[in-house]
One Martini backbone bead per residue (centre of mass of N, CA, C, O) as a GRO file, in nm:
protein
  313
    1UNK     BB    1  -0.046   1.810  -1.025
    2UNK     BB    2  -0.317   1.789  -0.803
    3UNK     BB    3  -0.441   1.551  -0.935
    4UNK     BB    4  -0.236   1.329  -0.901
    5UNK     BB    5  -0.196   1.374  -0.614
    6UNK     BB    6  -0.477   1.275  -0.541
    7UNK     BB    7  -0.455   1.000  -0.696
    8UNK     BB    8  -0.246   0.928  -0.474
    9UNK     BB    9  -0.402   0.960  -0.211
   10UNK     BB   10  -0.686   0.760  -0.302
   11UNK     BB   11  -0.491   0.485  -0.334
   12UNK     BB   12  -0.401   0.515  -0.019
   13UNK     BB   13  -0.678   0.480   0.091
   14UNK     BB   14  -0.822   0.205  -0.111
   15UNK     BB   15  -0.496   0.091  -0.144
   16UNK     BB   16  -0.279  -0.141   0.030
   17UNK     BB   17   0.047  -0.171   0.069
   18UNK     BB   18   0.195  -0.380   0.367
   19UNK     BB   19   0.470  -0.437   0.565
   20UNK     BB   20   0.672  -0.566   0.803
   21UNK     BB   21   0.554  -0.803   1.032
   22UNK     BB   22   0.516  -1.003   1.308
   23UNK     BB   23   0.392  -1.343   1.382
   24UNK     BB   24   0.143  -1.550   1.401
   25UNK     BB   25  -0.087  -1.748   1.497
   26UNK     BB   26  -0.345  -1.942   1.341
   27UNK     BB   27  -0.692  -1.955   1.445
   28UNK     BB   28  -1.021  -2.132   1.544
   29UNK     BB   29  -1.227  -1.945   1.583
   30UNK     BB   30  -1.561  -1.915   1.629
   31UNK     BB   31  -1.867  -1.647   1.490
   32UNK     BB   32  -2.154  -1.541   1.515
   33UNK     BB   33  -2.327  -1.340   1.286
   34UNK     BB   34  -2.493  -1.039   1.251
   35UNK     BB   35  -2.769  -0.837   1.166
   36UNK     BB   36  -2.752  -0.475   1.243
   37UNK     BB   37  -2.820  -0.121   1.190
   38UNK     BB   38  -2.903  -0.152   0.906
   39UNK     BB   39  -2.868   0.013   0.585
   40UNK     BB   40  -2.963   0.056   0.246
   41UNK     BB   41  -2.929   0.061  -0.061
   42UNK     BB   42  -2.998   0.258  -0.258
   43UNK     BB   43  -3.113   0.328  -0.603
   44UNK     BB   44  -3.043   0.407  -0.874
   45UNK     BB   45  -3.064   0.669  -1.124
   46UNK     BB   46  -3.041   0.732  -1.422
   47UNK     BB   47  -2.758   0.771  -1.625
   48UNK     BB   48  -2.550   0.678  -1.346
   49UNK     BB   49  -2.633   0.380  -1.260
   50UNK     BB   50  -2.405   0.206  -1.382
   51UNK     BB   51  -2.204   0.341  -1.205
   52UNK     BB   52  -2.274   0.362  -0.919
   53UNK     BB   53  -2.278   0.069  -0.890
   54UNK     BB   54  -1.964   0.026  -0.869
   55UNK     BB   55  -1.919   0.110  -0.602
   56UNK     BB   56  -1.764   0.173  -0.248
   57UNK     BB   57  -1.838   0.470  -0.239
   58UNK     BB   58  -1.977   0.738  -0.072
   59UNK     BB   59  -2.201   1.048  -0.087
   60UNK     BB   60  -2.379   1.183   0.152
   61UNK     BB   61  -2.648   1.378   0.128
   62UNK     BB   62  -2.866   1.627   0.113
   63UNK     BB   63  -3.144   1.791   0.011
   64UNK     BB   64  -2.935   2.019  -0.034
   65UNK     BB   65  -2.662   1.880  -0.156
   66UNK     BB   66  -2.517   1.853   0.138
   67UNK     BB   67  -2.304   1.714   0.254
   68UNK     BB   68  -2.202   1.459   0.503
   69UNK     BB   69  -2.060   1.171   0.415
   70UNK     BB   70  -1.842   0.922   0.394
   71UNK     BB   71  -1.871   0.603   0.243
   72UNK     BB   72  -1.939   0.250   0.295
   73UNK     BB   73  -1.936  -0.101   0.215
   74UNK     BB   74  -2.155  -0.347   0.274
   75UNK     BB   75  -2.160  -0.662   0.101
   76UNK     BB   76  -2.400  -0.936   0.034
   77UNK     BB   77  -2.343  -1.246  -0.048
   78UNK     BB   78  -2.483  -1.574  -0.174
   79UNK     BB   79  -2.544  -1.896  -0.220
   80UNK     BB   80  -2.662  -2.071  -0.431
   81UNK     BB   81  -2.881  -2.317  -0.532
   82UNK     BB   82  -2.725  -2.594  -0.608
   83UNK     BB   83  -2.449  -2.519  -0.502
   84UNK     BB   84  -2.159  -2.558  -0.335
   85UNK     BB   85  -2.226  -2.243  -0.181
   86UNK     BB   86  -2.510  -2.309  -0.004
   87UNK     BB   87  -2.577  -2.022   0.188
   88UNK     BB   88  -2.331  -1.893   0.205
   89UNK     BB   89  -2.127  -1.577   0.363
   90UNK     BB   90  -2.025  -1.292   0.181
   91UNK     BB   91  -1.861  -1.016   0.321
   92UNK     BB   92  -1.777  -0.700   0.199
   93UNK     BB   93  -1.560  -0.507   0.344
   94UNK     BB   94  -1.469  -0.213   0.274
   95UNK     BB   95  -1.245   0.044   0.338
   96UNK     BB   96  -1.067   0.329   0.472
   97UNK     BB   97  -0.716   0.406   0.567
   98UNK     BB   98  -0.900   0.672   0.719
   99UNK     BB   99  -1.080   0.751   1.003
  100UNK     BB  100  -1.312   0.747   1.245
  101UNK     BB  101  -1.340   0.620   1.566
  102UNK     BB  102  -1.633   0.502   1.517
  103UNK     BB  103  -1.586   0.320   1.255
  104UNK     BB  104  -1.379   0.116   1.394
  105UNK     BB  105  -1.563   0.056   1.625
  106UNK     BB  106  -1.797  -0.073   1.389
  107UNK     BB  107  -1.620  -0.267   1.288
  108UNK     BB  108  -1.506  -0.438   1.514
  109UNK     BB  109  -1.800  -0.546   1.584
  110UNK     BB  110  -1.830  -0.690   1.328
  111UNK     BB  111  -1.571  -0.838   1.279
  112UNK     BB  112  -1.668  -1.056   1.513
  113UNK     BB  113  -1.913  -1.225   1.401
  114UNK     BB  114  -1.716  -1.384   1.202
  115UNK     BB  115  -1.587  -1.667   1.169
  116UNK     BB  116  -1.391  -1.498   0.909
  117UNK     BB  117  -1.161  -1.268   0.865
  118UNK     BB  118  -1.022  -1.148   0.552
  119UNK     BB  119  -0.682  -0.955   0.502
  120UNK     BB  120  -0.521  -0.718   0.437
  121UNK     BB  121  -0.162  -0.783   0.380
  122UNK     BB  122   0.161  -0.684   0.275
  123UNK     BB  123   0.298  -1.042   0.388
  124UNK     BB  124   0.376  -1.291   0.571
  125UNK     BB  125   0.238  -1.526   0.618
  126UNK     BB  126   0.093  -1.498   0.903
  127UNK     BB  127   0.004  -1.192   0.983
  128UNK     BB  128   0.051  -0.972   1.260
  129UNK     BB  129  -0.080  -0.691   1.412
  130UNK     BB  130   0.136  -0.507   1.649
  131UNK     BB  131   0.133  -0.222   1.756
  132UNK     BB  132   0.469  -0.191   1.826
  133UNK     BB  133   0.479  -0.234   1.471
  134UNK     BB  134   0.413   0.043   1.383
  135UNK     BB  135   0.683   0.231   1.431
  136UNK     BB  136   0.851   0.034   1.212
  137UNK     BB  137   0.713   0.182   1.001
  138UNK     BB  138   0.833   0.250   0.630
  139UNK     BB  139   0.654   0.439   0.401
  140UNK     BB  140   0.491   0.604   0.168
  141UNK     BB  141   0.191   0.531   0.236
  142UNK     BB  142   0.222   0.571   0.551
  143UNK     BB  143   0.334   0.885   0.536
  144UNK     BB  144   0.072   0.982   0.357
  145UNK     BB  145  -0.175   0.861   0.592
  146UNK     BB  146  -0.077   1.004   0.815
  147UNK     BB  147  -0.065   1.311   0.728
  148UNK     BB  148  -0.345   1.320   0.656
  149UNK     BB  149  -0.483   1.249   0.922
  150UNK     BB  150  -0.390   1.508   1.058
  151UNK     BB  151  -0.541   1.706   0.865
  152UNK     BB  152  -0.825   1.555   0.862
  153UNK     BB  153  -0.860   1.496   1.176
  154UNK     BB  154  -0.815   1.131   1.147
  155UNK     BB  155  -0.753   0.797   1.164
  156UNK     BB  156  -0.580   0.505   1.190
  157UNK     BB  157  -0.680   0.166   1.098
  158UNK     BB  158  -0.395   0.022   1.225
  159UNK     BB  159  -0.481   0.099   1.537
  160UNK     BB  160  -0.789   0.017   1.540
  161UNK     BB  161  -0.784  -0.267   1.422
  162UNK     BB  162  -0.838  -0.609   1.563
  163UNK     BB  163  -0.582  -0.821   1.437
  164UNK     BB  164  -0.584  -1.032   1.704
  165UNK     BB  165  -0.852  -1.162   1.612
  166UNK     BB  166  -0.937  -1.497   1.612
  167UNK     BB  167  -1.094  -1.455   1.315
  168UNK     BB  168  -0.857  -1.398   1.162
  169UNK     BB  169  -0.688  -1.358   0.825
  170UNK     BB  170  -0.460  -1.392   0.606
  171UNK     BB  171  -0.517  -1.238   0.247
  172UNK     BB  172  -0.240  -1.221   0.107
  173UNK     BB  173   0.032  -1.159  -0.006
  174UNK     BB  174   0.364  -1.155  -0.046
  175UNK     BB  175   0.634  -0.986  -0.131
  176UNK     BB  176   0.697  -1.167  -0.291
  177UNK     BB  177   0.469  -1.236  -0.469
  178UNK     BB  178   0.445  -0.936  -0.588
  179UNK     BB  179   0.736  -0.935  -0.731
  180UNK     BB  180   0.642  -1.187  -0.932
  181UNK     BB  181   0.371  -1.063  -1.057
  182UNK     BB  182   0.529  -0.795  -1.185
  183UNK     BB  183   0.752  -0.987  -1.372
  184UNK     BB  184   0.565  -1.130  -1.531
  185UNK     BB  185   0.417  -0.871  -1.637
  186UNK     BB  186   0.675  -0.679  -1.707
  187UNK     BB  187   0.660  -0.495  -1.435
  188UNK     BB  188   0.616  -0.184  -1.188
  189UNK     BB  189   0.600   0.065  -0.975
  190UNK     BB  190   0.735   0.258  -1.191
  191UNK     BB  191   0.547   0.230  -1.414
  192UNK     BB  192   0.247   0.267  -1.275
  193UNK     BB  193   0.287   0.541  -1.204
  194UNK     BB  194   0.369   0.658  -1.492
  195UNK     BB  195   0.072   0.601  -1.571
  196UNK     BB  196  -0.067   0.780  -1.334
  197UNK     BB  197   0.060   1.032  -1.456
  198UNK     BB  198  -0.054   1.028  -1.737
  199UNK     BB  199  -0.363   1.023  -1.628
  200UNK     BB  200  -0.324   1.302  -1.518
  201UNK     BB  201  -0.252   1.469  -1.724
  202UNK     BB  202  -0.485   1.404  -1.909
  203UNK     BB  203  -0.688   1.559  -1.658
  204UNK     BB  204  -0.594   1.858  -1.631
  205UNK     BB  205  -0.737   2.034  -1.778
  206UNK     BB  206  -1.039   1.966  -1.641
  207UNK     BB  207  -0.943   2.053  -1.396
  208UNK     BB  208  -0.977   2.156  -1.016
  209UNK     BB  209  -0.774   2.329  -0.771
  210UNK     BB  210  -0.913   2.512  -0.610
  211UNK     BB  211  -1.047   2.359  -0.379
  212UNK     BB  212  -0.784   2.271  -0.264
  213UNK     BB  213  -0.645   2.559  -0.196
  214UNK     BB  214  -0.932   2.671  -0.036
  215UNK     BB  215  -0.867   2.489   0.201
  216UNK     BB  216  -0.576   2.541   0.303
  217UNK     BB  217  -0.661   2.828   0.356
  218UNK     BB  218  -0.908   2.725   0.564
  219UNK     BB  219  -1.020   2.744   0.914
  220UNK     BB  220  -1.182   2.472   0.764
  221UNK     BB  221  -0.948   2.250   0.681
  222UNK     BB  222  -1.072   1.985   0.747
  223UNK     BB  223  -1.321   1.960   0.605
  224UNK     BB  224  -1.275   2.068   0.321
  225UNK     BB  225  -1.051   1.847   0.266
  226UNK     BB  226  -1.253   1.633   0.290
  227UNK     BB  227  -1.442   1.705   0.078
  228UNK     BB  228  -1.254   1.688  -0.139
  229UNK     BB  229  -1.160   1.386  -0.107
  230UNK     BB  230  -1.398   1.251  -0.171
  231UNK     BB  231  -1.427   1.315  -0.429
  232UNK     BB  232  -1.239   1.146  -0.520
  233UNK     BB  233  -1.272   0.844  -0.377
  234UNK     BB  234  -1.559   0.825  -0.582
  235UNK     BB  235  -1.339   0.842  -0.853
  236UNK     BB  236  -1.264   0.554  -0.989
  237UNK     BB  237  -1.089   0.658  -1.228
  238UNK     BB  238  -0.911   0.742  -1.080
  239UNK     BB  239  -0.797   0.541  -0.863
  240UNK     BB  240  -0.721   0.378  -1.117
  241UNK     BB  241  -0.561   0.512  -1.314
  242UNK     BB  242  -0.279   0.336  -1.443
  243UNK     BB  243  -0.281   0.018  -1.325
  244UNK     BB  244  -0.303  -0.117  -1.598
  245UNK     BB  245  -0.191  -0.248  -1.820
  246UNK     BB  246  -0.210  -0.369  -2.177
  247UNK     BB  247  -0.372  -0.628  -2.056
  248UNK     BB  248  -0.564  -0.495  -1.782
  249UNK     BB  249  -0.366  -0.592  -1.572
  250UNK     BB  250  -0.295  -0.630  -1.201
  251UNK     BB  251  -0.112  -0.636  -0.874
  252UNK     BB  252  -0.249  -0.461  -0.678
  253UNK     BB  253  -0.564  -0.572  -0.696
  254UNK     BB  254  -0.572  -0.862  -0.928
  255UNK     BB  255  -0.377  -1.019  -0.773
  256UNK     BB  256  -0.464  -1.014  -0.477
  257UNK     BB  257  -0.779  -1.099  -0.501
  258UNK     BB  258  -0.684  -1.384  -0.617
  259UNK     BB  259  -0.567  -1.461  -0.339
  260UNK     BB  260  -0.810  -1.406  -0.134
  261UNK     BB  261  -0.964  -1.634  -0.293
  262UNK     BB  262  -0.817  -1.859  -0.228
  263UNK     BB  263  -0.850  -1.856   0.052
  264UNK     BB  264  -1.185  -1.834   0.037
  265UNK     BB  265  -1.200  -2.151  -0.082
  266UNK     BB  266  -1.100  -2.268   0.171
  267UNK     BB  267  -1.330  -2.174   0.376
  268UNK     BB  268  -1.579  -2.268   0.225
  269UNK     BB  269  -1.495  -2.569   0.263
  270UNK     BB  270  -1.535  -2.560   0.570
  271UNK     BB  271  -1.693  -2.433   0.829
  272UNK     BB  272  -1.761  -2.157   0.732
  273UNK     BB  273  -2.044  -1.919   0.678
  274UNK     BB  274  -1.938  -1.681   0.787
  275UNK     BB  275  -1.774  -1.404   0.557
  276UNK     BB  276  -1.502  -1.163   0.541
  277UNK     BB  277  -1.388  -0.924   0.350
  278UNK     BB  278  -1.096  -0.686   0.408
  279UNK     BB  279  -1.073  -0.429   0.239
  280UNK     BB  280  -1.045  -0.160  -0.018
  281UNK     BB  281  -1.239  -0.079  -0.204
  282UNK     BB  282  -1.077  -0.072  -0.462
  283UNK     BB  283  -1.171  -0.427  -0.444
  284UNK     BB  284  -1.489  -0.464  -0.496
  285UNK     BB  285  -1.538  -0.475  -0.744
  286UNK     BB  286  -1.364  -0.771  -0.823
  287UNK     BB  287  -1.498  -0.929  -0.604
  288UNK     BB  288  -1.765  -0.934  -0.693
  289UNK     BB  289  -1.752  -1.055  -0.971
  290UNK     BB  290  -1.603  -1.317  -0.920
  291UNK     BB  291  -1.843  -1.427  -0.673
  292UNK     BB  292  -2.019  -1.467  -0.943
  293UNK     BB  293  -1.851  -1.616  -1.141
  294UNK     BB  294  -1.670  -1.831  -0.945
  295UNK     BB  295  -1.919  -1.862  -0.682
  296UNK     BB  296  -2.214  -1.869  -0.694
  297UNK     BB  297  -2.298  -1.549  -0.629
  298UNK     BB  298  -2.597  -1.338  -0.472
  299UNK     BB  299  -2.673  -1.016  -0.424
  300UNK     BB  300  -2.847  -0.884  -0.120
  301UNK     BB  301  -2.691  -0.640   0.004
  302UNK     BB  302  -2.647  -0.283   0.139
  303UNK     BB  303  -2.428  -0.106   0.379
  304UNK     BB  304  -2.363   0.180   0.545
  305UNK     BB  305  -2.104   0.371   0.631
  306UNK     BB  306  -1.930   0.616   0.852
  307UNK     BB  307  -1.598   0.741   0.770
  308UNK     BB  308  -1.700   1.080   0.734
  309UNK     BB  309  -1.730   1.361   0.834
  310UNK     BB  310  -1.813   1.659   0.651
  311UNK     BB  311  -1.948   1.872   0.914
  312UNK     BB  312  -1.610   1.858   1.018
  313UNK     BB  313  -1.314   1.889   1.198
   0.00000   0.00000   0.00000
């Protein structure tokens, strides 16, 4: 069950449901953003290429083929011309929610410099993360990002990202939302589970848990993980494996993804021009997607940053 493992654990890095936080109010500062120190993303080549395109993380190696860093992506949209937001600039910002703390440095930083950036937070609306509210937080998917956090040497999300930032909105379900949105496809999250062990199983055969096995009983047992680790969180199939119900559809991604741009559609009408929408990573194929179908937007660049040193512990 190491794969089955595993495979809720790049869930619960690239995808968060998390509640009960105290409200505050919604401000209305604007900022404009610049693009800065930015590297562009390779293009994909061979036979690999239609799956690479599909990613929003990544493992950065050397020539000789050696981890160096597990990466995120700043994904670029901008409106087609001619069309309702023409011009206007919507940046997917990628995030795994546990990280190196110049990473969330150097998001704190860039996702200032935005008109709007929406947030997932499955909280009521017009929620904001305040340091002393993290105490009282208790869940399952918290339990297990604090842990690994620990384990492999690197920091909580939700402590170092600067959710008070006037420019900050929520964009995300509220818990009734969220089980409304469950029963509606006469789904639960014990369903979802048991989908995601049985395809945890299904492909158990062919798995290799030495390496994980190897990490934890290494010396320099944090590198080894984060290594082992990031392999998994870049194996899309994995981390979405068993979410969608028998018609295609779930609510952990592409139900709330839905809220986030109903949210993105007000912004977009409104005054800002450059807009962030700043989730997990395993929520940007689907908003790729939409931003082209739904919003007449054209992606122009990808910036990679730097989430994990692969190369110390």
């Amino acid at each position: 069950m190491m794969r089955f493992f595993l495979m809720l654990l790049a869930a619960a890095f690239g995808v968060s449901a998390v509640r009960g936080f105290a409200q505050t109010t919604k401000p209305d500062a604007v900022v404009e953003a610049k693009s800065e120190g930015e590297t562009q993303a390779k293009p994909a080549s061979g036979k690999n290429q239609k799956q690479k395109e599909k990613l929003y993380l990544r493992i950065n190696k050397s020539d000789k083929g050696e981890p160096l860093a597990l990466q995120t992506a700043i994904v670029r949209y901008v409106g087609k011309k001619g069309t309702k937001h023409a011009g206007k600039i919507v940046d997917l910002v990628g995030v795994v929610h546990i990280g190196q703390r110049e990473y969330y440095d150097d998001l704190n930083k860039r996702l200032g410099k935005y008109d709007s950036v929406l947030y997932e937070l499955v909280a009521p609306d017009g929620t904001r993360i305040r340091p002393e509210d993290l105490q009282k937080r208790k869940s399952l998917l918290t339990s297990m990002q604090t842990g690994m956090k620990d384990m492999l040497n690197l920091e909580y999300q939700l402590e170092l990202i600067d959710y008070l930032a006037e420019n900050f909105r929520h964009a995300d379900m509220s818990p009734k939302e969220f089980a409304e949105d469950l029963d509606r496809r006469g789904d639960s999250v014990l369903k979802m589970v048991a989908r995601m062990m049985g395809a945890g199983m299904a492909s158990q055969a062919g798995g290799n848990d030495a390496g994980m096995l190897f990490a934890l009983l290494s010396g320099d047992r944090s590198k080894r993980m984060k290594q082992t680790m990031a392999k998994q969180l870049v194996d899309i199939e994995v981390v979405t494996a068993g979410m969608d119900d028998a018609n295609g559809e779930n609510t952990i991604i592409k139900g709330r993804n839905a809220k986030a741009f109903s949210i993105l559609k007000d912004e977009l009408g409104g005054d800002s021009k450059r807009i962030s929408v700043f989730y997990g990573a395993g929520h940007l194929p689907d908003m790729a997607k939409r931003l082209e179908a739904e919003f007449e937007m054209t992606e122009r660049k990808t910036t990679w940053l730097d989430a994990w040193d692969l190369t110390r512990n």
